[in-house]
Legacy VTK file of the C-alpha trace (Angstrom):
# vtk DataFile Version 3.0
C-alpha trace
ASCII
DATASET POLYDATA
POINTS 433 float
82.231 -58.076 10.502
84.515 -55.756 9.001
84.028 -52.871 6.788
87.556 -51.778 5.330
86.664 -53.313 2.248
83.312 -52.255 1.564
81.562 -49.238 0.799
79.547 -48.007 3.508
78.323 -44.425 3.063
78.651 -41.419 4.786
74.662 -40.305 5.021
75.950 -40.281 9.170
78.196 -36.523 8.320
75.014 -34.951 7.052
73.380 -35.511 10.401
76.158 -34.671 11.983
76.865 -31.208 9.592
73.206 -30.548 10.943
74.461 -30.706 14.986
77.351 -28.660 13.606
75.320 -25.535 12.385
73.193 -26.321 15.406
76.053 -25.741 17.611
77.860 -22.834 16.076
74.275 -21.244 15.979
74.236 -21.788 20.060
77.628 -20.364 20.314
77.345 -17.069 18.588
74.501 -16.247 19.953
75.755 -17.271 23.825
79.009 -15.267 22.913
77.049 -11.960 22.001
76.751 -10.881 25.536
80.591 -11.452 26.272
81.734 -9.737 23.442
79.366 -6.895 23.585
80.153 -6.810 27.692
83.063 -4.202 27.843
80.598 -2.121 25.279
76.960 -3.112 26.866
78.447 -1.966 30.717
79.534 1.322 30.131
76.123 2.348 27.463
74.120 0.420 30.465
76.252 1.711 33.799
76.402 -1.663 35.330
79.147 -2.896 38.153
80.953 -5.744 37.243
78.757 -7.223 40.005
75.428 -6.377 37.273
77.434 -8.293 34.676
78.060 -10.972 37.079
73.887 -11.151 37.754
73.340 -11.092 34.264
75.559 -14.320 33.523
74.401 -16.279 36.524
71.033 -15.709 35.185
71.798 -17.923 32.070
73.645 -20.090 33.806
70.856 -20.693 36.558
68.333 -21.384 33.782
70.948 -23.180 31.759
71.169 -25.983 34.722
67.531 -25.904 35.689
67.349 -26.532 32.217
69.154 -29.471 32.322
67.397 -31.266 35.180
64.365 -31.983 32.557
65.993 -30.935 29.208
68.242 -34.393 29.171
65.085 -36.436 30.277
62.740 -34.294 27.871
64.910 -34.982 25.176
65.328 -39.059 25.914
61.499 -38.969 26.561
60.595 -37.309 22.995
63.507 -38.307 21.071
66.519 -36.191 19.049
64.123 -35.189 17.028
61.504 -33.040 18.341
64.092 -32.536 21.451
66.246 -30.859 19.816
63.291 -28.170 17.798
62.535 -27.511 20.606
65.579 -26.401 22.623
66.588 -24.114 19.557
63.357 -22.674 19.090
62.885 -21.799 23.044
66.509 -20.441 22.582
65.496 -18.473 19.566
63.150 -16.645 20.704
64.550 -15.411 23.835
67.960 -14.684 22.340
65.902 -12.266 19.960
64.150 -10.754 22.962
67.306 -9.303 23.699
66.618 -6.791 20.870
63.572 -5.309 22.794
65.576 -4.686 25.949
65.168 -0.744 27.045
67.905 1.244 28.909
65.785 2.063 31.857
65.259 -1.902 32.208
68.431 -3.025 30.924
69.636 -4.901 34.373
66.634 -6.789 34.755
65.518 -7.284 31.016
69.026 -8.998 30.163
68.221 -11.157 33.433
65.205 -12.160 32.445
66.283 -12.652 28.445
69.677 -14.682 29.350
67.424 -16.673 32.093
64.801 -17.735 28.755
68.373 -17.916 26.597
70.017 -20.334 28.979
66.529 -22.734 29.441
66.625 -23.048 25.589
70.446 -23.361 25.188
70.567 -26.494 28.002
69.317 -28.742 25.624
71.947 -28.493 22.898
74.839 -30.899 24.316
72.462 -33.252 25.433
70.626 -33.640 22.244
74.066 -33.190 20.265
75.466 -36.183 22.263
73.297 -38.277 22.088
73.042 -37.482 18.419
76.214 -38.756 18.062
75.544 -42.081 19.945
72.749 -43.229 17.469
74.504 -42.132 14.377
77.708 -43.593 14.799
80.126 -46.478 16.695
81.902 -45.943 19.720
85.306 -46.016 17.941
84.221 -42.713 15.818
81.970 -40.717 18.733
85.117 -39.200 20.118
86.147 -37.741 16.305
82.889 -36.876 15.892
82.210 -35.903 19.032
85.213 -33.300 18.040
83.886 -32.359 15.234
80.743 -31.012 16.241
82.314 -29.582 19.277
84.922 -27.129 17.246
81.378 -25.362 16.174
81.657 -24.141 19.791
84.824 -21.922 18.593
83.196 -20.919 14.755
80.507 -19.489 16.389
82.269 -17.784 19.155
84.706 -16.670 16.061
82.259 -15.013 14.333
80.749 -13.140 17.490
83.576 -10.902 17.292
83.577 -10.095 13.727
79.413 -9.812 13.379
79.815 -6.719 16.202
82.992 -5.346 15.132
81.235 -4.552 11.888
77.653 -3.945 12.994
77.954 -2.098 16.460
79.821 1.047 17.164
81.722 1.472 20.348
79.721 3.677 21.931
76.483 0.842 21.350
74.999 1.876 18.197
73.118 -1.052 16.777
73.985 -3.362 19.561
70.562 -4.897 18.812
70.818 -6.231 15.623
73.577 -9.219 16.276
70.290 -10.761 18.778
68.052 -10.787 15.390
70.453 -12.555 13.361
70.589 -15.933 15.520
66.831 -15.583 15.044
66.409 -15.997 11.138
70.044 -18.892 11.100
67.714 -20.300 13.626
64.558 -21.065 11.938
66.441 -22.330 8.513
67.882 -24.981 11.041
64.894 -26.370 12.216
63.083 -26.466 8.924
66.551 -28.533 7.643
66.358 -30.486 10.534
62.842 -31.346 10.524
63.241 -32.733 6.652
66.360 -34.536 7.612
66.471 -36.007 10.826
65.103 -39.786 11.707
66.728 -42.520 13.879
69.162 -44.783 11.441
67.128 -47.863 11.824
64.072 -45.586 10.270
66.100 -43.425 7.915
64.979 -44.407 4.239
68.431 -42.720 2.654
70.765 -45.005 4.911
72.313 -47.935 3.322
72.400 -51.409 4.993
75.955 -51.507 5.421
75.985 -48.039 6.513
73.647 -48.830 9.596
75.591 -52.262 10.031
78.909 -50.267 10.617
76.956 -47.677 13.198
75.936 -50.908 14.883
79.053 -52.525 14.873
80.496 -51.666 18.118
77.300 -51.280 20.176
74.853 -53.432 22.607
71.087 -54.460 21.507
68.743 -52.118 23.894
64.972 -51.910 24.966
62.654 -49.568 24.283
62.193 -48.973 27.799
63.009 -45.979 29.617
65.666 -45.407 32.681
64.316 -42.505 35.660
66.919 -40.480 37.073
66.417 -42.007 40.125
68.335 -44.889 38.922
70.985 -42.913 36.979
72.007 -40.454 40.368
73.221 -43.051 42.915
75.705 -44.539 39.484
79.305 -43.403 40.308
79.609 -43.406 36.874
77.332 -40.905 36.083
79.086 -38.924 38.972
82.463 -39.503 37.299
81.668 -37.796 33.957
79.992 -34.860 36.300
83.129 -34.153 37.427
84.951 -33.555 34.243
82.068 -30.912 33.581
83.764 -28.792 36.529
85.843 -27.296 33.948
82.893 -25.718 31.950
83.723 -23.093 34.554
86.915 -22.210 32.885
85.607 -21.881 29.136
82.711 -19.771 29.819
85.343 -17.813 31.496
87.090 -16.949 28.741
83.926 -16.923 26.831
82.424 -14.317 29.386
85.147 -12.873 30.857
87.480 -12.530 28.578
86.673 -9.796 26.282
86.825 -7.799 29.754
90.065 -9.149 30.869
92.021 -8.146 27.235
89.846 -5.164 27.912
91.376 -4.042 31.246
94.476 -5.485 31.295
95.376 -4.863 27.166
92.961 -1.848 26.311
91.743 -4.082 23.668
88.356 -2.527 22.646
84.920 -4.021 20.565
86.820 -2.783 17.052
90.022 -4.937 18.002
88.661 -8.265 19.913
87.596 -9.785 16.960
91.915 -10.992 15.689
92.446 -11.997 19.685
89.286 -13.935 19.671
90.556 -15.706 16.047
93.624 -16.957 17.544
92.316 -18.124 20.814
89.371 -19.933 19.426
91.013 -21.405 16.046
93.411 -22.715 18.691
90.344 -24.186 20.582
88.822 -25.834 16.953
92.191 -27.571 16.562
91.914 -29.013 20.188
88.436 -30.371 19.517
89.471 -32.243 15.965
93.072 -33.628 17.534
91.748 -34.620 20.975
89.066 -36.737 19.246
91.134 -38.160 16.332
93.616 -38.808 19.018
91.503 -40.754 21.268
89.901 -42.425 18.261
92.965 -43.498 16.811
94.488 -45.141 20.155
91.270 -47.476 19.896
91.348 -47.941 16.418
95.188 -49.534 17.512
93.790 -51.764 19.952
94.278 -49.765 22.856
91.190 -50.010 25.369
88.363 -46.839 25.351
89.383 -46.709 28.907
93.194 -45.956 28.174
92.661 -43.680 25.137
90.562 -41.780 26.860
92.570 -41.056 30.302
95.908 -40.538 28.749
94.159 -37.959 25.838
92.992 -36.299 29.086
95.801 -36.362 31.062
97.592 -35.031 27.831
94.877 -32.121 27.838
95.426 -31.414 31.617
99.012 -30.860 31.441
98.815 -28.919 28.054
96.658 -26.800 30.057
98.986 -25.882 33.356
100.948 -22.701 31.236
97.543 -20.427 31.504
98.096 -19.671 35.306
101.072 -17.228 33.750
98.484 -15.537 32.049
97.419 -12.045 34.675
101.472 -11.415 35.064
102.542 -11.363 31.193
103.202 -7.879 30.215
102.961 -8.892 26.561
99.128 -9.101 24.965
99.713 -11.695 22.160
101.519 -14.523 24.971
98.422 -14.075 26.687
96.171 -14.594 23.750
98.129 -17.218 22.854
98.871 -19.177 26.253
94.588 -18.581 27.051
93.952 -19.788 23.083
96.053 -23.548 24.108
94.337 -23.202 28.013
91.224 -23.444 25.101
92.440 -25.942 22.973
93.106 -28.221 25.744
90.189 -27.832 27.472
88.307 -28.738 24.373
89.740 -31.816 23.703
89.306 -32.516 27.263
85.733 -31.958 26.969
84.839 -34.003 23.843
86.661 -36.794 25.713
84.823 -36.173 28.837
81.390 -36.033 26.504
82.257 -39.752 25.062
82.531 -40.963 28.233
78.830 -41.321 28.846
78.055 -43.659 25.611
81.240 -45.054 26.345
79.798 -46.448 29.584
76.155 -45.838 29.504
73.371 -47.229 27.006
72.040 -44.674 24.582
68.656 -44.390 25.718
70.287 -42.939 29.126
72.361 -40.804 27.595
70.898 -37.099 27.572
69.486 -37.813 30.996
73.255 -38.568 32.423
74.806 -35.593 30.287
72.185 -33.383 31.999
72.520 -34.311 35.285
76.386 -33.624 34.585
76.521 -29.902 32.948
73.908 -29.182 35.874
76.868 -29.560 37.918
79.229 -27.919 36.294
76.957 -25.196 35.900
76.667 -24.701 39.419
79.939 -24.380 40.170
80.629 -21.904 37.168
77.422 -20.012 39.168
79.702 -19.517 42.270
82.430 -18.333 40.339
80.570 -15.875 38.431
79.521 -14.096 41.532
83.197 -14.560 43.346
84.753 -13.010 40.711
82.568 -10.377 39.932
82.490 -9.979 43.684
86.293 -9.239 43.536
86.576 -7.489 40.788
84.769 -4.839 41.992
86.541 -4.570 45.496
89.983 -5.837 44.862
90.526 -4.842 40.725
92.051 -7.740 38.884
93.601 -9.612 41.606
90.222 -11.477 40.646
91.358 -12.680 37.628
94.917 -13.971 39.035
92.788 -16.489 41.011
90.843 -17.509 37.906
93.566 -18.297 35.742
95.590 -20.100 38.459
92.351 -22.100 39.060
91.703 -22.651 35.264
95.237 -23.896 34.930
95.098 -26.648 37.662
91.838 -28.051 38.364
91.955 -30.684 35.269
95.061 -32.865 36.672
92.863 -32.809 40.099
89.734 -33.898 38.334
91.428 -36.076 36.329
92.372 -38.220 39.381
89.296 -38.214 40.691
87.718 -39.241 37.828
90.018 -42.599 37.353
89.207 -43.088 41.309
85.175 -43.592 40.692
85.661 -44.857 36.824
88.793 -47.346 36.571
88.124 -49.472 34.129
85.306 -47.941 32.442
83.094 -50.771 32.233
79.793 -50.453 30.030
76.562 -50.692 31.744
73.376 -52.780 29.956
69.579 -51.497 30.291
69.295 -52.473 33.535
72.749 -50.537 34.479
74.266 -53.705 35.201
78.105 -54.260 34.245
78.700 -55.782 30.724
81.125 -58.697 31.166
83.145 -59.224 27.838
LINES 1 434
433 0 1 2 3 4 5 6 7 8 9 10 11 12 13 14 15 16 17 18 19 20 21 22 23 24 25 26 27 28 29 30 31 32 33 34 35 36 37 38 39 40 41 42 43 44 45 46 47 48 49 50 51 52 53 54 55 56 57 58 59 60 61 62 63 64 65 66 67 68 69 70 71 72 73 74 75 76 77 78 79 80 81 82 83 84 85 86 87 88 89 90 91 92 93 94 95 96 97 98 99 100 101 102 103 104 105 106 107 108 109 110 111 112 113 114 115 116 117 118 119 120 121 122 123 124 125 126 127 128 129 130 131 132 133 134 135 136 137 138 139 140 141 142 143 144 145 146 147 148 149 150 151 152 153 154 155 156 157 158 159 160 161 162 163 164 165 166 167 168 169 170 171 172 173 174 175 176 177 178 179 180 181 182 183 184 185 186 187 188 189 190 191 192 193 194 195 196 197 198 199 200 201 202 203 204 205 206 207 208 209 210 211 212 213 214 215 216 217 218 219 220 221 222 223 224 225 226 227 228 229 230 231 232 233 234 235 236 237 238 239 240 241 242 243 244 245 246 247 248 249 250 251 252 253 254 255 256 257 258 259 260 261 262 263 264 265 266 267 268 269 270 271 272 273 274 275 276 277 278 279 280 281 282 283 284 285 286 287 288 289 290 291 292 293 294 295 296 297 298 299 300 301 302 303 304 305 306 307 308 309 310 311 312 313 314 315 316 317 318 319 320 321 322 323 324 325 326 327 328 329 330 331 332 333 334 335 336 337 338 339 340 341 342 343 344 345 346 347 348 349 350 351 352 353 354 355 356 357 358 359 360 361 362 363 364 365 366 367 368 369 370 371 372 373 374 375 376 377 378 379 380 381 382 383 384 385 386 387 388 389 390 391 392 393 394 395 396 397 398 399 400 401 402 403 404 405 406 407 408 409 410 411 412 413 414 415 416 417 418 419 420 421 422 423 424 425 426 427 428 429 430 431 432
């Protein structure tokens, strides 16, 4: 059937304004912690080896989180899944408020541990979001459109504590109760708004008939994780989440790089942070229209895909220059394309898995992935705080050079286990067209 001739709605960009907000709620409050850092560790005293703690704590809950978050959230449907990751999330981002100076080490711990258990759910719900409300030919646009809320909300970070907290930490609380309240309007939206298409009363037939178009009848039946881990496949798109590494280093670490190497202080981050992360929302809307668009020519998902990514990888190479530039605004700008190529990389890498898998699999695949990439992000979190401590900056030489290279390496990888991209059916058997 075709459907360039017919009116079929848009009802699907209201769901998908909802994973938007969702999203950009995640990211500010996430981003809080990294903007505040250069601020929080001189009110607080800690090392940069404290800081390092503190963001391995999230990121140790964030990928326990994901070994049942992606199966919770298959299991109980996008629904309820998803209230529930952002109210866990809520909660324990506002917890930060009540955090004391004589417990400050421990109590961020223990509130970015809650923080990151609540926050693991987000992609996996968003994703497969995505997957039921529209066709494969649109996930990777949409895919980008949702993910540029990443970059809004870690935009507005900057400006929300440039004009609430002072340098010296007055009113560092009150950015933690703001996620709280653009939290709970959210759910109460989402909770009136959400259903699956083939339930939704305000979706027109042809509407659902053009979500449909592109994708493969499935049972109601569910698929364990034992059957998902041994899939190469689901090992292929794990590897692309390696690079989650790099963007929640310049999420994290940034602030305290322009920091020490710029003097840029918690009044002045806010027009850095612009430019790198406006770069970054252009890099999530072109990656997927690009990728979308290659398809839409009759290219296969498999090609327009790979040679986005490869695109993205060698877009990305120029931010190893970044710790030897003497000038502040090549560095924002050569870490703000680093950015945008990593995020079209990553909404690419994210339409992999309905690309190949069927959608009742799909949370459950993209959690066993970002588990992975969390743990390697772990390990660099303590190495670099390690080395920052010991050896200054020569710390953040190694990042960069590492953030600059490891996508053309994964990359190639990735086209070894995944070649041709083939889908898989309910009983993750190949699809032979």
């Amino acid at each position: 059937m075709t459907f360039s001739n017919q009116k079929i709605g848009n009802y699907r960009y209201r769901i998908l304004a909802l994973v938007f907000l969702a999203t950009t709620i995640n990211y500010f409050d996430r981003s809080l912690v990294g903007v505040m850092a250069p601020t929080l560790q001189k009110l607080f005293e800690w090392t940069n080896k404290d800081y390092a703690m503190i963001m391995v704590s999230f990121k140790v809950a964030y990928g326990l989180g994901l070994l049942f978050m992606g199966g919770l959230i298959d299991k109980l449907g996008t629904k309820i899944g998803y209230t529930l990751s952002i109210a866990i999330w809520s909660v324990f981002g506002m917890l930060h408020a009540a955090i004391r100076p004589a417990f400050s080490l421990m109590g961020f711990i223990g509130a970015r541990f809650g923080l990151g258990v609540g926050e693991s759910g987000n992609f996996p719900a968003a994703i497969k979001t995505v997957a039921e409300w529209f066709p494969k030919k649109d996930r990777a646009f949409a895919t980008g459109i949702f993910d540029a809320s990443t970059s809004v909300g870690a935009i507005l970070a900057p400006f929300v504590v440039g004009a609430i907290v002072s340098v010296d930490g007055k009113n560092w609380q009150i950015p933690f109760l703001i996620t709280g309240v653009l939290s709970s309007i959210w759910v109460v939206f989402w909770l009136r708004t959400y259903k699956k298409p083939e339930e939704h009363p305000k979706l027109s037939r042809a509407e659902l008939q053009y979500i449909n178009s592109d994708s493969e009848e499935e049972t109601d039946g569910k698929i364990p994780w034992l059957k998902l881990l041994p899939r190469k496949e689901t090992w292929a798109f794990s590897l692309t989440t390696l690079t989650d590494g790099v963007w929640w280093f310049y999420l994290f670490w940034g602030a305290k790089f322009l920091a020490e190497q710029f003097g840029v202080d918690i009044d002045n981050i806010g027009l850095p942070f612009l430019v790198i992360f406006l770069m970054a929302d252009a890099g999530s809307l072109i990656g997927g229209y690009v990728s979308g668009a290659f398809i839409k020519k009759g290219w296969s998902v498999n090609k327009a895909r790979k040679i986005t990514m490869l695109v993205n990888a060698l877009i990305i190479l120029p931010v190893m220059f970044v710790p030897v530039l003497a000038n502040k605004w090549l560095a924002v700008f050569l870490i703000g394309l680093g950015a945008a190529g990593h995020q079209s990389w990553s909404i690419n890498s994210y339409t992999l898995v309905p690309d190949v898998f069927p959608k009742k699999a799909i949370a459950s695949v993209i959690g066993i992935g970002k588990m992975v990439g969390v743990a390697v992000a772990i390990l660099a979190d303590i190495a670099l705080g390690s080395v920052l401590d010991t050896a200054n900056n020569t710390g953040y030489f190694w990042a960069f050079v590492i953030a600059g290279s490891s996508y053309l390496i994964i990359l190639g990888f990735v086209h070894l286990l995944m070649p041709k991209m083939t889908p898989l059916d309910d009983n993750l058997n190949y699809i032979r067209k």
